[in-house]
C-alpha positions as MATLAB code, in Angstrom:
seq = 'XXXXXXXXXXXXXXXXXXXXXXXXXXXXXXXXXXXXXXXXXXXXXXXXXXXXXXXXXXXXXXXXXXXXXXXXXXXXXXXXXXXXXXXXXXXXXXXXXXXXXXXXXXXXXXXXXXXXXXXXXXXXXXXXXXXXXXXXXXXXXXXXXXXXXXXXXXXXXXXXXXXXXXXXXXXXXXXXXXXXXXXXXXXXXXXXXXXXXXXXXXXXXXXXXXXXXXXXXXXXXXXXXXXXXXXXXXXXXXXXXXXXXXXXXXXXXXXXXXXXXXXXXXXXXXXXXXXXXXXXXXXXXXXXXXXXXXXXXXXXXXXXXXXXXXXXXXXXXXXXXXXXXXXXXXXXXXXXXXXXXXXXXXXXXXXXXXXXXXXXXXXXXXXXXXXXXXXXXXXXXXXXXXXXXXXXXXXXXXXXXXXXXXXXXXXXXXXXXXXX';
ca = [
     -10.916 -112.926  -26.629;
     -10.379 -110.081  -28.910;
     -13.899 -108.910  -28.230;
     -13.683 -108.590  -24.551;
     -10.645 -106.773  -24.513;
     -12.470 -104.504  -27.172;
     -15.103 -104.521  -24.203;
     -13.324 -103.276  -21.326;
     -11.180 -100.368  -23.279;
     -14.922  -98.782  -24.032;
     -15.809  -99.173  -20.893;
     -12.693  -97.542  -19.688;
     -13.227  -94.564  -21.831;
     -16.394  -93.148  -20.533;
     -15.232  -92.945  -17.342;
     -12.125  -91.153  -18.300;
     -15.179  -88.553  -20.208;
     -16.964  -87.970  -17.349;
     -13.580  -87.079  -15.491;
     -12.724  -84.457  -17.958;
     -15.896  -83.318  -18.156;
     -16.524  -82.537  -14.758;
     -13.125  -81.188  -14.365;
     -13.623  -78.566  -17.627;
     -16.979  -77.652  -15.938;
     -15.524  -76.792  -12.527;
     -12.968  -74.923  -14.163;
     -15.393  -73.258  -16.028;
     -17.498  -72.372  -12.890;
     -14.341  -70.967  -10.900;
     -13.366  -68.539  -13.622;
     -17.158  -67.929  -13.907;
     -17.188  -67.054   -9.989;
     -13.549  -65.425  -10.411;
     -15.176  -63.010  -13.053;
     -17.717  -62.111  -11.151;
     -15.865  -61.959   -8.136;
     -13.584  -59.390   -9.812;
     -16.311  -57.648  -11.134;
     -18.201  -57.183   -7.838;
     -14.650  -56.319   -6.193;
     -14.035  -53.572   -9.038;
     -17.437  -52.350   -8.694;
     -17.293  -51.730   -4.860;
     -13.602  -50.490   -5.354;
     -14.949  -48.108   -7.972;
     -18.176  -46.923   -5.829;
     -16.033  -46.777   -2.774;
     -13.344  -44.234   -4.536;
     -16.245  -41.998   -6.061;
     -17.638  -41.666   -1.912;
     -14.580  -40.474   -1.084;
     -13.748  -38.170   -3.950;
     -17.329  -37.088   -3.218;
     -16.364  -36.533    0.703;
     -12.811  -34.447   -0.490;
     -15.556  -32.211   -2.785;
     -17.982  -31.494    0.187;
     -15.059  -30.561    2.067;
     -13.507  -28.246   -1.045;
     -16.860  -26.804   -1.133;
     -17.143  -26.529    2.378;
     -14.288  -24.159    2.892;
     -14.877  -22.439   -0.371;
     -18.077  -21.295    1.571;
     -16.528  -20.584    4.516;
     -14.052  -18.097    2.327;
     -16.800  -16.313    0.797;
     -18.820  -15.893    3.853;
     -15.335  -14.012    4.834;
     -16.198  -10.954    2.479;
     -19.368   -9.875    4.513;
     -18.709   -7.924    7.434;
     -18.795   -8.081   10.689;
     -18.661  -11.880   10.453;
     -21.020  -14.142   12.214;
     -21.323  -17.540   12.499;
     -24.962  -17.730   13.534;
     -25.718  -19.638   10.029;
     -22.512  -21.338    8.507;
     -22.448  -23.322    5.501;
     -24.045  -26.983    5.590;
     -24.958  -28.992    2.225;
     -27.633  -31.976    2.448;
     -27.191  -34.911   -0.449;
     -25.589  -32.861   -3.700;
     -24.756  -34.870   -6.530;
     -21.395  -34.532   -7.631;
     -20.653  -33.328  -11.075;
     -20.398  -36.448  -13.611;
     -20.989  -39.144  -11.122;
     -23.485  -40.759   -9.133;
     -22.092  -39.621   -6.570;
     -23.600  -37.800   -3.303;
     -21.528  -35.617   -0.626;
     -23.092  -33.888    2.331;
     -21.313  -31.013    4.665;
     -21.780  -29.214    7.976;
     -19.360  -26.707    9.776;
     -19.441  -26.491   13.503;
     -17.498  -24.327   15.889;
     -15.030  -25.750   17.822;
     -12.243  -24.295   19.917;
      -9.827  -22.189   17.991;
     -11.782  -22.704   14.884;
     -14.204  -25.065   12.969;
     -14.602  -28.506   12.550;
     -15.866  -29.861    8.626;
     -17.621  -32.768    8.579;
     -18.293  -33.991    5.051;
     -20.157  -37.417    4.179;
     -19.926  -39.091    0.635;
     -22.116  -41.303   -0.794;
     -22.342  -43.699   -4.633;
     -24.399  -46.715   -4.284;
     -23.753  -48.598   -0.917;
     -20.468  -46.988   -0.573;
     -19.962  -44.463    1.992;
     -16.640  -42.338    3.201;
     -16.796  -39.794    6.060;
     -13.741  -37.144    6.502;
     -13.167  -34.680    8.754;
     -11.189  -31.317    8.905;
     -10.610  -28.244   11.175;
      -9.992  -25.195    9.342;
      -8.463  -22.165   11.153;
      -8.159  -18.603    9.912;
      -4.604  -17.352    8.715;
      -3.810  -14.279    7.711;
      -1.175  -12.844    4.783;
       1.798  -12.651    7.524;
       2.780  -16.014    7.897;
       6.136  -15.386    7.007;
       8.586  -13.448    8.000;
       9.349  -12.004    4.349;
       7.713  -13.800    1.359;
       7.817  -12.610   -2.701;
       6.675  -13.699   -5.698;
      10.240  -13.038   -7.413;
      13.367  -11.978   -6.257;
      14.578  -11.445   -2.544;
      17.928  -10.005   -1.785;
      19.915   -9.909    1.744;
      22.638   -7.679    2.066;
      25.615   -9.062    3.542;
      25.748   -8.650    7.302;
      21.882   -8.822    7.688;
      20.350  -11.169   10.781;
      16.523  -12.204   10.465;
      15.156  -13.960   13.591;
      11.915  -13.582   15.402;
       9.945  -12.350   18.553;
       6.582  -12.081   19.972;
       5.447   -9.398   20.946;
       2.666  -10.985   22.907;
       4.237  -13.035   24.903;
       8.163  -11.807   25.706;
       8.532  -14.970   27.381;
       8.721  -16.573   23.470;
      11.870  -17.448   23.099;
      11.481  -19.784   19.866;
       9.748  -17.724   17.615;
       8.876  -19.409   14.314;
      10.788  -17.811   11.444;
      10.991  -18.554    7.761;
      12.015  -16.308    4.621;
      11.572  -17.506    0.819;
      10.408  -17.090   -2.679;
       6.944  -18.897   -4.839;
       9.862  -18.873   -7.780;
      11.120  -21.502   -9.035;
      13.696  -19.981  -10.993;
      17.681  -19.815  -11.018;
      19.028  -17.644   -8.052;
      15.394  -15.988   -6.920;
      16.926  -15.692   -3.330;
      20.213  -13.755   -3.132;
      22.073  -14.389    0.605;
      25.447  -12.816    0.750;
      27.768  -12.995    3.328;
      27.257  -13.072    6.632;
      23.815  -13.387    6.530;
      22.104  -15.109    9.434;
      18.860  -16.666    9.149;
      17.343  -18.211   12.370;
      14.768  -20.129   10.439;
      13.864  -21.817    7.443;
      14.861  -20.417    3.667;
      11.552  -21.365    1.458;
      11.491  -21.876   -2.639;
       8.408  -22.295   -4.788;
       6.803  -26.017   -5.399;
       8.926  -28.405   -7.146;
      11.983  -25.701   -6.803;
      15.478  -27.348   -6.217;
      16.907  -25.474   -3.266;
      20.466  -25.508   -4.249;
      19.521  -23.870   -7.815;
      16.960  -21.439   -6.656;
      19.112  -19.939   -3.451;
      22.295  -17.916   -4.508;
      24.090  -18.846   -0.897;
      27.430  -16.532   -0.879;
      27.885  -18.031    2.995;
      23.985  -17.271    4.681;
      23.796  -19.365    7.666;
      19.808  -20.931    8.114;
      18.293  -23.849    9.865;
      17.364  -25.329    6.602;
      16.382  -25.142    2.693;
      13.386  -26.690    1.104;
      10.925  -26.703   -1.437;
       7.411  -25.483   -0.313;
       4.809  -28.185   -0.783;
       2.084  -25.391   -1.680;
       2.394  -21.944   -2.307;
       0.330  -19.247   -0.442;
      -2.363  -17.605   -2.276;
      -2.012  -14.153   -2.924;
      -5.376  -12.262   -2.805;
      -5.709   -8.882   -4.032;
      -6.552   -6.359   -1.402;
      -9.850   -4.118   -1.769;
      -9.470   -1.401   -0.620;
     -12.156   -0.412    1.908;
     -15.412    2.069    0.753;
     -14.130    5.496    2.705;
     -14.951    9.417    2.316;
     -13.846   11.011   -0.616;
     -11.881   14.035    1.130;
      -9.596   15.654   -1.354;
      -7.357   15.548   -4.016;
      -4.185   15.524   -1.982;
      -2.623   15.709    1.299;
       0.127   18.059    1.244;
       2.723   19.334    3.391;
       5.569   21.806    1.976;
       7.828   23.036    4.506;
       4.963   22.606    7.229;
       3.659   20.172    9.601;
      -0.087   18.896    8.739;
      -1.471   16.677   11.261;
      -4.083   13.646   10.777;
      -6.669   11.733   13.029;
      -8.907    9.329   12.966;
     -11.503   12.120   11.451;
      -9.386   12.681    8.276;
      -9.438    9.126    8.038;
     -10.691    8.778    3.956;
      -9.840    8.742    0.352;
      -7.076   11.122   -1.585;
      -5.415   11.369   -4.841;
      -1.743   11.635   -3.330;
       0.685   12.799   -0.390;
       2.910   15.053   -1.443;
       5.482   16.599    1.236;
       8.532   18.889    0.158;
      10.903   21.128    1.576;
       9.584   24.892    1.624;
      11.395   28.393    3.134;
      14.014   26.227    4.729;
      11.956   23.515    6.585;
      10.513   20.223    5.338;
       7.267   18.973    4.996;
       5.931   16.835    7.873;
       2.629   14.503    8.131;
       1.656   13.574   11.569;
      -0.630   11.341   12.445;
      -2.083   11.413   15.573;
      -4.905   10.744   18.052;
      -6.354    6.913   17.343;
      -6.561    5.064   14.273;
      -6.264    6.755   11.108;
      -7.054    5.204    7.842;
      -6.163    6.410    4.246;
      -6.502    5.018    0.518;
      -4.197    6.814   -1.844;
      -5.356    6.332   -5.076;
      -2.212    7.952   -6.613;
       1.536    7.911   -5.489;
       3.108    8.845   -2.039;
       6.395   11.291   -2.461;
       8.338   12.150    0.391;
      10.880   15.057   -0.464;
      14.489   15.247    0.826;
      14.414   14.798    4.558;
      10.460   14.869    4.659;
       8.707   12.488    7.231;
       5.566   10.549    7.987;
       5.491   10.490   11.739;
       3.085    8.353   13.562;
       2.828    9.452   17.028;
       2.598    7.028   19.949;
      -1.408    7.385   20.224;
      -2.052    6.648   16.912;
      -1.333    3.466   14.403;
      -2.056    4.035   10.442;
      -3.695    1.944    8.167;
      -2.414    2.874    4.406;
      -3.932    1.351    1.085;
      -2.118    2.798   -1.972;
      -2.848    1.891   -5.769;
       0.776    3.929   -7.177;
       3.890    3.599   -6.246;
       5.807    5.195   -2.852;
       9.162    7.111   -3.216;
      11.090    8.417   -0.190;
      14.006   10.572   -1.168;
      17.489   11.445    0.925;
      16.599   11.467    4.400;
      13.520   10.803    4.193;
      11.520    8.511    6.133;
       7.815    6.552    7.632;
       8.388    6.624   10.981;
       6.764    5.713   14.124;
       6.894    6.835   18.037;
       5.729    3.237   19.025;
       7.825    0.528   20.581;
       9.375   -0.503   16.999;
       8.635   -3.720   18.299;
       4.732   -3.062   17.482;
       4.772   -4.023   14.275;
       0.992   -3.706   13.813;
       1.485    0.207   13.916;
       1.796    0.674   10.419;
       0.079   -1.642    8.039;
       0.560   -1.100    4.227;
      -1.242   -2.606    1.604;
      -0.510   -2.432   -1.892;
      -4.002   -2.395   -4.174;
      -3.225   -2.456   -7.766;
      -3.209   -5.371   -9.630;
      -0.610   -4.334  -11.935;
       2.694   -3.902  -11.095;
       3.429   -1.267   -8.289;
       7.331    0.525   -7.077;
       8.130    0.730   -2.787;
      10.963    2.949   -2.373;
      10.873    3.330    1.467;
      12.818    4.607    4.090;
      12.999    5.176    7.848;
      15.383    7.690    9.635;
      15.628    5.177   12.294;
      14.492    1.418   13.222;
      11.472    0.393   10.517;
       8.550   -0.586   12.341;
       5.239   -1.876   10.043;
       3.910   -4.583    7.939;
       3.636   -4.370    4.084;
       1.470   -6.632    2.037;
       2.115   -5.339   -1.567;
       2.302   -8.955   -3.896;
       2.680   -6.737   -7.013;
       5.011   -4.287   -5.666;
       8.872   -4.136   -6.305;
       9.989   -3.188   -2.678;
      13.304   -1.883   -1.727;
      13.901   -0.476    2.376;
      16.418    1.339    4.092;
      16.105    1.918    7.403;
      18.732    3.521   10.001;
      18.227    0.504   12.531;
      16.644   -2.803   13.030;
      13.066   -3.308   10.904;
      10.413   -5.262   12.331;
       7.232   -6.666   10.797;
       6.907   -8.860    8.175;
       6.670   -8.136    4.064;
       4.995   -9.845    1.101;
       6.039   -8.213   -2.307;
       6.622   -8.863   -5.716;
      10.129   -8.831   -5.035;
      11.989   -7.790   -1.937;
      15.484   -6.059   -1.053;
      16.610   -5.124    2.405;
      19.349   -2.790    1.749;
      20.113   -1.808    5.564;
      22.180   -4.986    6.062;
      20.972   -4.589    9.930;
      18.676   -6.979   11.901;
      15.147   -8.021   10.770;
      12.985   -9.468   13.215;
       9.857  -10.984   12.932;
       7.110  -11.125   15.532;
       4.886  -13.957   15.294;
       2.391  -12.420   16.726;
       1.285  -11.400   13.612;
      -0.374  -15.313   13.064;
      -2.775  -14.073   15.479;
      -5.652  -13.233   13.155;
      -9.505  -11.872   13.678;
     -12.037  -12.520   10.566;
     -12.703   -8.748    9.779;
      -8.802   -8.511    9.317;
      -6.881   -8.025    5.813;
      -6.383  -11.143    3.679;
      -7.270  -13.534    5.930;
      -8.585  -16.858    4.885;
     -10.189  -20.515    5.981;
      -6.983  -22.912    5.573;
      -7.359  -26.539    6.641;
      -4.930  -27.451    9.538;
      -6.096  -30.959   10.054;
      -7.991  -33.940    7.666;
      -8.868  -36.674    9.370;
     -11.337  -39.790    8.703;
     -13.572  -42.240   10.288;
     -15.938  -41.558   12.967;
     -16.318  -38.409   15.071;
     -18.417  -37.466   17.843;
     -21.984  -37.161   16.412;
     -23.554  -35.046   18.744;
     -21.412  -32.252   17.227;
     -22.680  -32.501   13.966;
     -26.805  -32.618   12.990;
     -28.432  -35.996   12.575;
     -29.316  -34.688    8.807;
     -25.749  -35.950    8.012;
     -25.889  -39.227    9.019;
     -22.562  -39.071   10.901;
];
């Protein structure tokens, strides 16, 4: 009896082996497929993020291109930039590019390739040019009290909701000053990562908003253009000396004082006249730069500008053309704008290294990028957003990316090289 029961618990045993066993090695094959599994889902996830950093390269490299093609003039886009299967730095990665017209601007298509892993992104770039804003600095900007900044277009006079914005690439304490009574019919801008309430000095501005900017504009230097060396310096003492387009060229200076009673006046007239100072400009007591209505005046200056009492840029145009006087600051090291107007302002100054102060005996209208920036007429600035409305052989413009899409896109717009 004993043996039989000895029997059947033996017998009972195996069974209860083969159980576990096959239970272990299923377990053992799930984790085996789970590893690999994991592995094959890393390994796709991993190829499938290297394609589409190698796409966002193609495109980086793609407007990068598009910029430098910029510095040749006249621009042409018979041949624009296109890249065919270039391995991306450090990886095994592939991205492919081609730039197309398309209305308004370009279209970027950019493929990008590791393994069997492939992303495709699209973007339309457009040009812009340094005048986006209606007054941008570097540093400091100061409103005095009383002063109104809203916006026109001088296009279209139908535009009654121009788009207007002031501000500051500083991050630091009190970089905007707005005293009282200062209206703002736009948007008051600080630098990335800037907190609004620290970086604005609001003594009781009205705006339609405050924010940090999510990128800050670049700032190119200005070359100035290869002209005629003509002379040393333009001078005008107690006398009127008149410039067109023929005197268009390079001088050391302008220098116009007050001589035998009468003051020194430099008109320009008859087209479009073009000077690079390579010194300072100095306008004595109640001297004047007068640009006639015929005539508009393109200045780039590498020293500083100083307008004494009375003294004054000022132009015969509508003030409302803003493109009549364009100034462009050219040093890269720190430059000093003292300028006035003996009655409304009228021009457009891109000077990012230059501390500017104006005073002008009426409204101003244009737009300003400077180091930093002080109206002192406490009058009405207005903007005219016309000024967006860029050509490629103009100042400072650039290829900025308006849209970024991805997925598919019409492929008979792009060659059959790229695969998309």
């Amino acid at each position: 009896m004993k043996k039989l029961v000895k029997s059947k618990r033996r017998g009972f045993a195996v069974p209860l082996a083969m159980v576990a066993i096959m239970m272990l090695l299923a377990m053992g094959v799930g984790l085996l497929n789970l590893g690999l599994t994991s592995r094959t889902y890393s390994a796709r996830s991993a190829a499938d993020i290297a394609a589409r950093c190698a796409a966002d390269a193609g495109l980086t490299k793609a407007l990068f291109e598009m910029n430098e093609k910029l510095k040749t003039k006249p621009w042409s886009d018979g041949v624009l930039p296109t890249m065919i299967s270039q391995p991306l730095s450090s990886c095994d990665a592939m991205f492919s590019y081609e730039v197309v017209p398309s209305a308004g601007g370009y279209v970027v298509g950019c493929v990008g390739t590791c393994g069997n892993a492939e992303r495709r992104i699209y973007a339309t770039i457009e040009l812009q040019g340094p005048f986006e804003h209606a007054i941008l600095t570097k540093s400091s900007l100061v409103l005095k009290s009383g002063t109104t900044v809203d916006g026109y277009n001088s296009t279209d006079p139908l535009d009654a909701d121009a788009d207007v914005d002031i501000g500051t690439q500083s991050t630091a304490s009190m970089s905007v000053y707005l005293n009282m009574g200062v209206d703002v019919d736009g948007s008051v801008i600080v630098g990335v990562g800037g907190n609004p309430d620290t970086v604005i000095k609001d003594l009781g501005a009205a705006t339609k908003g405050k924010y940090a900017a999510t990128a800050n504009d670049p700032l190119p230097q200005i070359t100035p253009p290869s002209l005629t060396v003509m002379g040393p310096t333009i001078s005008a003492k107690g006398e009127t000396v008149t410039l067109t387009p023929a005197d268009s060229g390079q001088y050391g200076n302008i220098s116009l004082t007050k001589g035998g009673g009468d003051v020194g006046i430099l008109e320009v007239t008859g087209g479009d006249v073009v000077l690079y100072i390579t010194g300072d400009i100095d306008l004595g007591q109640s001297c004047e730069i007068v640009i006639r209505g015929d005539a508009t005046l393109t200045l780039y200056v590498d020293g500083d500008i100083h307008c004494n009492e009375n003294s004054g840029v000022n132009s015969e145009s509508p003030p409302e053309k803003a493109s009549t006087l364009k100034l462009y600051g050219t040093s890269d090291s720190s430059q000093d704008f003292d300028i006035k107007a003996k009655s409304a302002w009228t021009g457009v100054i891109y000077a990012p290294n230059a501390d500017i102060d104006l005073y002008a005996k009426g409204d101003a209208y244009g737009s300003v990028v400077a180091n930093t920036f002080e109206f002192k007429s406490g009058g009405a600035y207005h903007y005219d957003e016309a000024l967006r409305n860029v050509e490629t052989d103009d100042e400072g413009v650039r290829f900025v990316v308006t849209r970024w899409y991805e997925g598919d896109y019409d492929s008979s717009i792009f060659g059959a090289e790229l695969g998309i």
